[in-house]
C-alpha positions in Angstrom: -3.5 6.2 -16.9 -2.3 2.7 -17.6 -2.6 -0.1 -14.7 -0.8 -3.5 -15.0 1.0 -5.6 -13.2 4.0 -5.0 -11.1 7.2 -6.7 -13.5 10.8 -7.6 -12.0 12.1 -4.8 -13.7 9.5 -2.6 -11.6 11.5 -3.1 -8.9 13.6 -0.3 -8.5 11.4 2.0 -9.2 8.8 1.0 -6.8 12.1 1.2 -3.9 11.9 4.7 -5.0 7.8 5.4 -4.8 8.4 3.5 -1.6 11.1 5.9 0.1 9.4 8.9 -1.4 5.9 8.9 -0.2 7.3 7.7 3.4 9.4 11.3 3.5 6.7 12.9 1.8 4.0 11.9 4.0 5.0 10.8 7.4 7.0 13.9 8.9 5.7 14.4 12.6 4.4 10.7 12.3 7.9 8.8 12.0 11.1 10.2 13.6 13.1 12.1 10.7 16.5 9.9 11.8 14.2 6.9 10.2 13.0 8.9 7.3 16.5 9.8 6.7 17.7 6.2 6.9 15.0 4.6 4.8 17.0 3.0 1.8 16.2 2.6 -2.0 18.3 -0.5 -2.3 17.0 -2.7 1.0 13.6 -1.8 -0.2 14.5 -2.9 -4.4 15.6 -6.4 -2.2 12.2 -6.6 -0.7 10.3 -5.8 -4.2 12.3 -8.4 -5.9 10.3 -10.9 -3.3 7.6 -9.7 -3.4 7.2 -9.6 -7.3 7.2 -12.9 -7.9 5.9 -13.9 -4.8 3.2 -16.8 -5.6 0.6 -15.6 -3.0 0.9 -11.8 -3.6 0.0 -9.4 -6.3 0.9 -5.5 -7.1 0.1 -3.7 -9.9 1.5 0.0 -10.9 -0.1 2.8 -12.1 1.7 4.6 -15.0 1.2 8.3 -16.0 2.8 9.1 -19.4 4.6 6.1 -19.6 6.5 6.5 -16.2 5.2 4.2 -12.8 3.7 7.3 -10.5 2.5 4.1 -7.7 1.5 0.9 -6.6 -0.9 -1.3 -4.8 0.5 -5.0 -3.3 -1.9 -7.2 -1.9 -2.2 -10.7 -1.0 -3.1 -13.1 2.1 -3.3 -11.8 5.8 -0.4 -12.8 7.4 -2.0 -13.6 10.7 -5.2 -14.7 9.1 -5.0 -16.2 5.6 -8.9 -16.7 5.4 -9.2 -12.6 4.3 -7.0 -10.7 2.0 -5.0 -7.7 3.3 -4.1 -4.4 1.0 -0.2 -4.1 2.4 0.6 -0.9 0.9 -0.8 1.7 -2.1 1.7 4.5 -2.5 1.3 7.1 -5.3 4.5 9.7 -5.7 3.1 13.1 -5.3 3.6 14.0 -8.4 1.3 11.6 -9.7 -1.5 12.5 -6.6 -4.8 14.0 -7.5 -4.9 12.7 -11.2 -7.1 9.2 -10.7 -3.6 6.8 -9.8 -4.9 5.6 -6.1 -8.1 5.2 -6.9 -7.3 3.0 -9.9 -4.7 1.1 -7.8 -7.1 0.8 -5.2 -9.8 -0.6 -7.9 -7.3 -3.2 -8.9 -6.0 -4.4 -5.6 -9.5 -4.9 -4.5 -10.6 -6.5 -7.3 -7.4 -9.1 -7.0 -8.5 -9.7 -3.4 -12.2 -10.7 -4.4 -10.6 -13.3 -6.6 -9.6 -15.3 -3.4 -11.6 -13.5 -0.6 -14.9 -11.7 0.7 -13.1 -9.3 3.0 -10.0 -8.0 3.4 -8.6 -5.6 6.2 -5.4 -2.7 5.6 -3.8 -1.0 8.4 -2.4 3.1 8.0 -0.6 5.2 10.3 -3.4 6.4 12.7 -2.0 10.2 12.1 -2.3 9.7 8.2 -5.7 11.7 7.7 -5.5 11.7 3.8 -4.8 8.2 3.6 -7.7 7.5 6.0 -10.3 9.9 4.3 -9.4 7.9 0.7 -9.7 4.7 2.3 -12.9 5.7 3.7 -14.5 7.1 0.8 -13.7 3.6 -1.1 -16.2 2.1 1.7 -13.1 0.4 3.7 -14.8 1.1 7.6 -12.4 1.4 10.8 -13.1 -2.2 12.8 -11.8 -1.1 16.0 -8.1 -2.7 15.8 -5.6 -0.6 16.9 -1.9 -1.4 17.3 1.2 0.2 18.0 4.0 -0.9 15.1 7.3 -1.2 15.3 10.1 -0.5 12.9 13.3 0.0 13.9 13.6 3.7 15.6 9.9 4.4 15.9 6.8 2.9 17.1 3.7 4.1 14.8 0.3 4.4 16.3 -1.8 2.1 13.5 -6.0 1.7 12.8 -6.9 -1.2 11.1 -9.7 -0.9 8.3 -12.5 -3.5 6.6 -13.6 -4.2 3.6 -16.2 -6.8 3.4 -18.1 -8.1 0.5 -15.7 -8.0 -2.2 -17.4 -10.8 -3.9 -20.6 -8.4 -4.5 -18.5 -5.8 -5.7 
């Protein structure tokens, strides 16, 4: 397992993890007309952003030599004085073999350069995702929201981590 940062050149293939663990895990959460319409290349335009993006970091996790997830983390967006975790996605293939929680050890670890908490939302009706975070120490504060994309609204909890400084 080899971690490192997320490269321009990254960005296609982290379109694909992107697409793929959305169909993979949200069926019954998101309406299948949205899974169905979620595109590689709009979501390569995004990573091409967010790559290079000054305020952001993601890293990958590689599994012999081929990128099996990512983690992408950088300032809240409604409150820059904490870090938020925006996404960690590993491709199914790659599940169970140490990739999240690596990601999840480097995306934290970016966020206690700059912060001493940080918060993630997930999909309210994402149990794994919840039990993982959880089990990291991240603790449900409460938040709940209801977010829209276009053709679905997704019921989301908001999670804490606090003293990344100490960690």
């Amino acid at each position: 397992m080899k971690i490192r940062s997320a490269r321009l050149e990254d960005a296609r293939r982290l379109a694909e993890i992107h697409v793929e663990t959305w169909r993979a895990t949200y069926p019954g959460v998101v309406p299948r007309e949205v899974l169905d319409g979620l595109s590689v290349e709009s979501r390569e335009r995004n990573w091409l952003e967010w790559i290079p993006h000054p305020d952001t970091e993601a890293f990958v996790a590689e599994l012999d030599g081929t990128v099996v997830g990512f983690v992408h983390v950088g300032p809240c967006w409604r409150d820059p004085a904490i870090g938020e975790l925006y996404a960690i996605y590993v491709t199914p293939a790659g599940q169970g073999r140490g990739a999240g929680l690596a990601l999840m050890d480097a995306g934290v670890r970016a966020l206690a350069v700059r912060w001493d908490e940080a918060i993630l939302w997930v999909a309210t009706e994402n149990p794994r995702a919840r039990r993982f975070y959880e089990r990291y120490g991240w603790k449900v504060d409460g938040e709940r929201v209801d977010d829209s994309i276009p053709g679905a609204s997704i019921p989301e909890t908001r999670y804490r981590l606090s003293g990344l400084g100490r960690r």
